[in-house]
C-alpha positions, 0 to 999 in steps of 0.5 A: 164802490165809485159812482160811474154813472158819468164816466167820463167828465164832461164839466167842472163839478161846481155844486157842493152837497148844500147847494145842490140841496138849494137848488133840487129843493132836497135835504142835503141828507137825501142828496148824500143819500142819492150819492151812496145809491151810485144814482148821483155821482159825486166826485171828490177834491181832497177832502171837498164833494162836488157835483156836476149840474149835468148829474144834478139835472139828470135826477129829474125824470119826466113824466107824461103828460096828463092827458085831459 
């Protein structure tokens, strides 16, 4: 099943499934694993995976602030 999440892309998917994992601070195998879960789309070129920094930072959920 294709990742549709981003439907419509808005930016040149740069980040391979390594850097991605660099940047986030993940394993590549959780990045891979957010990817078969349709929660990060991925898009193929031949036989190379690229992510899109937008999809990337939209992993990132906010919290509420602690109130004190």
């Amino acid at each position: 099943m294709p990742n549709t999440k981003n439907s419509t892309l808005t930016e040149f998917p740069t980040q391979t499934i390594a850097t991605a994992a660099k940047t986030t601070g993940l394993s590549e195998i959780t990045i891979r694993r957010h990817i078969a879960n349709g929660d990060l789309p991925a898009y193929k070129i031949g036989r190379r995976v690229r992510i899109a920094d937008s999809d990337l930072l939209a992993l990132y959920t906010p919290i509420p602030a602690y109130g004190g």
